[in-house]
ChimeraX commands (.cxc) that place a marker at each C-alpha (Angstrom):
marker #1 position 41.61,24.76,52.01 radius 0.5
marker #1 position 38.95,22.73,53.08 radius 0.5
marker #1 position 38.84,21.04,56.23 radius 0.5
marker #1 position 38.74,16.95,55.66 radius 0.5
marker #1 position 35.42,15.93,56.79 radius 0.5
marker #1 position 35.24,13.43,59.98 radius 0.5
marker #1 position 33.60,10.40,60.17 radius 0.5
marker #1 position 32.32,8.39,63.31 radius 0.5
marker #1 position 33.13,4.51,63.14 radius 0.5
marker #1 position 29.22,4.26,63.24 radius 0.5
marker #1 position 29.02,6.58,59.84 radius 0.5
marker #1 position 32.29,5.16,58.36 radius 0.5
marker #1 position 30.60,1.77,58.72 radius 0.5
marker #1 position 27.28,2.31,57.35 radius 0.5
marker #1 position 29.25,4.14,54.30 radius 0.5
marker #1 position 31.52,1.01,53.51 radius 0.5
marker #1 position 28.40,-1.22,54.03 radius 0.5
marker #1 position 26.55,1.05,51.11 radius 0.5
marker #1 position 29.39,1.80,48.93 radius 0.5
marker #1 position 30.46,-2.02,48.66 radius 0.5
marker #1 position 27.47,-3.44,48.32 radius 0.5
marker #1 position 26.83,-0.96,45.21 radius 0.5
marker #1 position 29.60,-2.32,43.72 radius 0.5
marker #1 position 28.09,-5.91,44.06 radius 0.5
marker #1 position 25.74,-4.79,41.60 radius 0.5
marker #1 position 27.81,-2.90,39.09 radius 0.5
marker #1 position 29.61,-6.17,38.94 radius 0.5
marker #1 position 26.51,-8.72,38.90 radius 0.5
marker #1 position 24.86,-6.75,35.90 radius 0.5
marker #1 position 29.07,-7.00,34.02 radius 0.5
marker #1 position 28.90,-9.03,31.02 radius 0.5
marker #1 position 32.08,-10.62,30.74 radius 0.5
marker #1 position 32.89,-10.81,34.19 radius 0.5
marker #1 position 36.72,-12.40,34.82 radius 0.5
marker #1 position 37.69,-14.59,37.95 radius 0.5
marker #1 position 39.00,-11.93,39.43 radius 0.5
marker #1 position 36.21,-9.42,39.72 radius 0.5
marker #1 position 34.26,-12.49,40.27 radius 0.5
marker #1 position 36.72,-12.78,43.41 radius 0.5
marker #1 position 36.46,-8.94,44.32 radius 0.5
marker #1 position 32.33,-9.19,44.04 radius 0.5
marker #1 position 32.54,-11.99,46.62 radius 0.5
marker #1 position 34.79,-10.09,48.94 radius 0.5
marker #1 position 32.34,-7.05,48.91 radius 0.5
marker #1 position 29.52,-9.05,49.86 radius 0.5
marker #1 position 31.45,-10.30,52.73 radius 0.5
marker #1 position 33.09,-6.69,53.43 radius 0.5
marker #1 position 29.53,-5.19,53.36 radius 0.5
marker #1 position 27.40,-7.45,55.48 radius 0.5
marker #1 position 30.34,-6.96,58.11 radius 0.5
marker #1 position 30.19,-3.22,58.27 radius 0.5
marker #1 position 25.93,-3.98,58.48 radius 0.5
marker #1 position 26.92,-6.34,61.51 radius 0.5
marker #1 position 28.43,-2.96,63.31 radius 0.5
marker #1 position 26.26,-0.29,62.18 radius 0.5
marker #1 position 23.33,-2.02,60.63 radius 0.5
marker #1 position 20.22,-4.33,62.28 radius 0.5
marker #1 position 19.06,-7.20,61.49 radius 0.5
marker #1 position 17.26,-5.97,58.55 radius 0.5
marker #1 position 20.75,-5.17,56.99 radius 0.5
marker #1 position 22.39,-8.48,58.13 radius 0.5
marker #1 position 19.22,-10.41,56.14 radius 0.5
marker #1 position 19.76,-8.28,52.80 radius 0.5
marker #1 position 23.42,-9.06,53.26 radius 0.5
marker #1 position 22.72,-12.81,53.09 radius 0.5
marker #1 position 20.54,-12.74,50.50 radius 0.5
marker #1 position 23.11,-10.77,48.02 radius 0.5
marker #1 position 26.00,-13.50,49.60 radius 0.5
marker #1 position 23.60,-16.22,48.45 radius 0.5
marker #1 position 22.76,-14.41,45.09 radius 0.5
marker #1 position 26.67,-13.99,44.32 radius 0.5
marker #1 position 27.56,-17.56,45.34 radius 0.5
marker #1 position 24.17,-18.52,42.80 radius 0.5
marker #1 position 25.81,-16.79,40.08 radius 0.5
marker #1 position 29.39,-18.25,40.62 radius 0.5
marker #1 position 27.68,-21.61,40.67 radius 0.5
marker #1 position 28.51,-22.70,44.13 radius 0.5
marker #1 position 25.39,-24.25,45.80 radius 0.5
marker #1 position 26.24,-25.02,48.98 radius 0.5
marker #1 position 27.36,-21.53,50.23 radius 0.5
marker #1 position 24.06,-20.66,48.15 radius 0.5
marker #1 position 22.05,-22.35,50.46 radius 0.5
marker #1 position 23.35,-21.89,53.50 radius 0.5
marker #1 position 23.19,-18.02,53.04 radius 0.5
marker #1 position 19.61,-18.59,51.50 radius 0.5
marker #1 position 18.58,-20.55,54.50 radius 0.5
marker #1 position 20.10,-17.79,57.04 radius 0.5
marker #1 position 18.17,-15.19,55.16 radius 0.5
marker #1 position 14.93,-16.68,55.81 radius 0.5
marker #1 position 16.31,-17.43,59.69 radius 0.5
marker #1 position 16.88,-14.01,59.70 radius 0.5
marker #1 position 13.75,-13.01,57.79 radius 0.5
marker #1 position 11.40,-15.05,60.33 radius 0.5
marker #1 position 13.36,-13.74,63.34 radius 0.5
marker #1 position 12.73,-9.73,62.83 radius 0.5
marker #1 position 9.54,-10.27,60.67 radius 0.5
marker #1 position 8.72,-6.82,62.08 radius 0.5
marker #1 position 11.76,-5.39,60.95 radius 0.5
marker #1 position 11.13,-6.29,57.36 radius 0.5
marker #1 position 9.41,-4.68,54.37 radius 0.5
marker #1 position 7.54,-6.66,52.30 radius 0.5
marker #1 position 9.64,-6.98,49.66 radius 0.5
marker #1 position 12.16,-8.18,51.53 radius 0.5
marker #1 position 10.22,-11.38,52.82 radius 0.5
marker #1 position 9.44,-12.35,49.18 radius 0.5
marker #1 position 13.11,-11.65,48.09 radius 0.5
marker #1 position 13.79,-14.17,51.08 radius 0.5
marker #1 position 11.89,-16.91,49.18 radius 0.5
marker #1 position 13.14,-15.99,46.15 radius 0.5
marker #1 position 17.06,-16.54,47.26 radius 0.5
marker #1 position 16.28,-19.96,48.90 radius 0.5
marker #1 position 14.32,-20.86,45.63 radius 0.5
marker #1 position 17.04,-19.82,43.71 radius 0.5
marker #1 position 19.86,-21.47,45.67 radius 0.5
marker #1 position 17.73,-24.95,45.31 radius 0.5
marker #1 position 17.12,-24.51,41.90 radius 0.5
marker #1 position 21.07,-24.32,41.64 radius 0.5
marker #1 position 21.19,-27.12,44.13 radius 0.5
marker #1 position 18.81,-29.28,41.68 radius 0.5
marker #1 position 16.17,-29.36,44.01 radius 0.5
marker #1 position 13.30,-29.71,41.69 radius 0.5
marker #1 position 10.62,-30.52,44.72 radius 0.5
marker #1 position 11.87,-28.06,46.70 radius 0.5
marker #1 position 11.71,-25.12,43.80 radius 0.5
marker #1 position 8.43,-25.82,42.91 radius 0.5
marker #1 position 7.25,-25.28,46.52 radius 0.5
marker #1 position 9.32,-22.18,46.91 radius 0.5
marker #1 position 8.92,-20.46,43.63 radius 0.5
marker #1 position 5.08,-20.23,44.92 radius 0.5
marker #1 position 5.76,-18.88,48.15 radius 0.5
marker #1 position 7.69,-16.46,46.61 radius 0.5
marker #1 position 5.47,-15.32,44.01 radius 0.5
marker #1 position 2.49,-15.23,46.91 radius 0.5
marker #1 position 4.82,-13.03,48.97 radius 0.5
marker #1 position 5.65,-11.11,46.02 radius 0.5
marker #1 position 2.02,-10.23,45.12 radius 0.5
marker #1 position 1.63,-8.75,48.66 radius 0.5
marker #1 position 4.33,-5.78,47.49 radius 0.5
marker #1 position 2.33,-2.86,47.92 radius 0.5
marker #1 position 4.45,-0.29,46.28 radius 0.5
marker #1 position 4.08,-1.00,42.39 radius 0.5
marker #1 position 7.93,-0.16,41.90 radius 0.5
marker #1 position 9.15,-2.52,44.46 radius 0.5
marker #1 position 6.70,-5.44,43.19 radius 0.5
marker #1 position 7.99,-4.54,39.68 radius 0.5
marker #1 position 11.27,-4.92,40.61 radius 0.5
marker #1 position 10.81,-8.10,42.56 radius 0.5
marker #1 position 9.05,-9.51,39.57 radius 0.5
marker #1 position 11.56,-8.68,37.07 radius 0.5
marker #1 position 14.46,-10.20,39.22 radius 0.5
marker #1 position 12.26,-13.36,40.41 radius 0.5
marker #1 position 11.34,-13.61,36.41 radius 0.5
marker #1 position 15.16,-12.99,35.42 radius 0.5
marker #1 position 18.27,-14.57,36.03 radius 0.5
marker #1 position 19.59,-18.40,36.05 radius 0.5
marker #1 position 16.95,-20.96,37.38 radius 0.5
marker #1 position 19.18,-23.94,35.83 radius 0.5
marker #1 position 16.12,-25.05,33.86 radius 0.5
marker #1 position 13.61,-25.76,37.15 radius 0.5
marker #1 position 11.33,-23.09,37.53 radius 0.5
marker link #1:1,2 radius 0.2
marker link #1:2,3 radius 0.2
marker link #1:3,4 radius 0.2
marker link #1:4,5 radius 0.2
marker link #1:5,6 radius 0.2
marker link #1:6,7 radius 0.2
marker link #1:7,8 radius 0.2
marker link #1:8,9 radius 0.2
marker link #1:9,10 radius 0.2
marker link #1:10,11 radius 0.2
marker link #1:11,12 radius 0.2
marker link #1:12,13 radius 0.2
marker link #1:13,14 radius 0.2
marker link #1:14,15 radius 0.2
marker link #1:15,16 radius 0.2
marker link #1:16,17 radius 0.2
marker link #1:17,18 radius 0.2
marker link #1:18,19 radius 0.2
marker link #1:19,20 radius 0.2
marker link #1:20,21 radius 0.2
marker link #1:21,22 radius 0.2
marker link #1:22,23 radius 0.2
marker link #1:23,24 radius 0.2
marker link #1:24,25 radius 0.2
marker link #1:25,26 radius 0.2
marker link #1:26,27 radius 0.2
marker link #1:27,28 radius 0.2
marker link #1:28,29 radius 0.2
marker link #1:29,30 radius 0.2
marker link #1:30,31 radius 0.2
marker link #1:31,32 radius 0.2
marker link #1:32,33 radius 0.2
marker link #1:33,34 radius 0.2
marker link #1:34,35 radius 0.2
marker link #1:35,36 radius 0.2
marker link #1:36,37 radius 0.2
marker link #1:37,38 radius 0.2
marker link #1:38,39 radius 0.2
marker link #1:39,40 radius 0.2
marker link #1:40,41 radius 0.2
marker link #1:41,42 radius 0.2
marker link #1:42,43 radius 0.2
marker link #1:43,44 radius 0.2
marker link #1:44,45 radius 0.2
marker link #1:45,46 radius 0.2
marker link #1:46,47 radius 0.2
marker link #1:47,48 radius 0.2
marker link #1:48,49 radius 0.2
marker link #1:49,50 radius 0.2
marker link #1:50,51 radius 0.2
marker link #1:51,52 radius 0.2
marker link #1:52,53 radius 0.2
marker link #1:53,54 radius 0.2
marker link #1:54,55 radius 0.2
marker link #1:55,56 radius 0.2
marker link #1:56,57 radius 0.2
marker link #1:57,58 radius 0.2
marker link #1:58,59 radius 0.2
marker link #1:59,60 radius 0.2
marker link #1:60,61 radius 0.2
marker link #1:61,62 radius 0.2
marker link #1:62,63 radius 0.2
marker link #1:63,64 radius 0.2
marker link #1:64,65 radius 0.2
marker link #1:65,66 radius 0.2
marker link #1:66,67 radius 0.2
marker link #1:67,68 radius 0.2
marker link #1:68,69 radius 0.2
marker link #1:69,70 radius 0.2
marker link #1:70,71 radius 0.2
marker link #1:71,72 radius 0.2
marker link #1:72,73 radius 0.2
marker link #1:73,74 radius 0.2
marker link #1:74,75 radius 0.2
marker link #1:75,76 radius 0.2
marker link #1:76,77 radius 0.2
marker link #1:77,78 radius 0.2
marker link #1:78,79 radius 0.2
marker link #1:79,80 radius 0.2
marker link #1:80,81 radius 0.2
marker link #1:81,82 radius 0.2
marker link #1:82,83 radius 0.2
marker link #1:83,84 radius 0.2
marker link #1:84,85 radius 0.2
marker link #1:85,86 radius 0.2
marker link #1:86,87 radius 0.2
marker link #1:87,88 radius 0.2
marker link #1:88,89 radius 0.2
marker link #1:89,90 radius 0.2
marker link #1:90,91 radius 0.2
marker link #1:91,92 radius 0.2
marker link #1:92,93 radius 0.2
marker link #1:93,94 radius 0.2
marker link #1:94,95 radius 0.2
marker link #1:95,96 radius 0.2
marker link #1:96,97 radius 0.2
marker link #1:97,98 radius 0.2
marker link #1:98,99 radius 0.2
marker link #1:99,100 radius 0.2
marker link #1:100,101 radius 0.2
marker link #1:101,102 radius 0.2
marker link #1:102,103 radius 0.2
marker link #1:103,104 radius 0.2
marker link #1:104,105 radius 0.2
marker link #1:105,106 radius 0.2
marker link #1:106,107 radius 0.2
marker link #1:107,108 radius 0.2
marker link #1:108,109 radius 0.2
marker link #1:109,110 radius 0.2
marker link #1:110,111 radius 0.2
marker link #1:111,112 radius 0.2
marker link #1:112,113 radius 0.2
marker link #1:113,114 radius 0.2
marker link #1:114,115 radius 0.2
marker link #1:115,116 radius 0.2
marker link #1:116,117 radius 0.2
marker link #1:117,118 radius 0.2
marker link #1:118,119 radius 0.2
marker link #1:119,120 radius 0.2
marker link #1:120,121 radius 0.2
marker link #1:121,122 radius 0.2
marker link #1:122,123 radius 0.2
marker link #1:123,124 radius 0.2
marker link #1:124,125 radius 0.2
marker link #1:125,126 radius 0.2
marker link #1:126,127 radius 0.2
marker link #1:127,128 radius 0.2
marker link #1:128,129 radius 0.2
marker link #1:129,130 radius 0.2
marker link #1:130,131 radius 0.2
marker link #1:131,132 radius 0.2
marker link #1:132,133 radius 0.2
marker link #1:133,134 radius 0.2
marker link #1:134,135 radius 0.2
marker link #1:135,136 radius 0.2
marker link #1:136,137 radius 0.2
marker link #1:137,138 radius 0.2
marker link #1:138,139 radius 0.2
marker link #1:139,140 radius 0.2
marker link #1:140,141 radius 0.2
marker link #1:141,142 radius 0.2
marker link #1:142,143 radius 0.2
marker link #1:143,144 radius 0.2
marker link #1:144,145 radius 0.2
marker link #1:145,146 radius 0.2
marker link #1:146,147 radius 0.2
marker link #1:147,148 radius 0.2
marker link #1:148,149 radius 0.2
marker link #1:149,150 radius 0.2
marker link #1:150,151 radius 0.2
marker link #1:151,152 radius 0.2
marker link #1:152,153 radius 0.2
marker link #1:153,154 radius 0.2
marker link #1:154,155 radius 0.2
marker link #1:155,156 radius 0.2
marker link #1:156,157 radius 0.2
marker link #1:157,158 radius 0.2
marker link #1:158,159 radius 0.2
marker link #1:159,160 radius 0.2
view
């Protein structure tokens, strides 16, 4: 019989902090979602950026907030949208070194998002372009395909 494997809190965190926010995206990309895995998604995008807050840096913490501001823009709730957007490009701006380049333009892209939600016409117009700048600076072709397929998907509530 095989011995069970052993984790350190360090390793069990950073595994929790992968595995549920994995499951954030097999349920974002559900059609038919209920209110109840709606629920669960929410809870694993809290659960994962607080296993990044113990083993991750601030590079995890800033992805965290952008996927709790993407949830809360698909659930419809602006405000916790916007204040996760906003903390995201706090967070962003604070460890610039720490952060790829596709990460700064997915920072615009969440606050753009979360205003669009908001009904912040002025404010998406303005954003939407510093995200798309931002964007064109991806210097991996995957990760600036990627980045333009999300920024060019998903709900904009009819102001980009």
């Amino acid at each position: 019989m095989d011995e069970p494997k052993t984790y350190t809190v360090a390793e069990a965190e950073r595994f929790f902090a992968v595995e549920y926010f994995n499951k954030i995206w097999d349920l974002l990309e559900k059609p038919g979602r209920s209110p109840q895995e709606d629920e669960i998604m929410l809870e694993y995008a809290y659960a994962s950026r607080a296993h990044w807050r113990v083993a991750g840096s601030p590079l995890n913490l800033q992805r965290g907030e952008w996927m709790l501001s993407r949830v809360y823009c698909v659930l419809g709730q602006s405000e916790p949208a916007l204040a996760h957007a906003h903390l995201c490009r706090q967070l962003t701006d604070q460890h610039l070194v720490l952060m790829q380049d596709f990460d700064i333009a997915f920072s615009w892209e969440c606050v753009a998002r979360a205003h669009a939600l908001a009904g912040h016409k002025d404010e998406v117009q303005k954003l939407c372009r510093k995200a798309q700048e931002t964007g064109n600076l991806i210097k991996d072709d995957e990760d600036r395909k990627i980045f333009e397929d999300d920024f060019n998907g998903g709900e904009w509530y009819g102001l980009k």
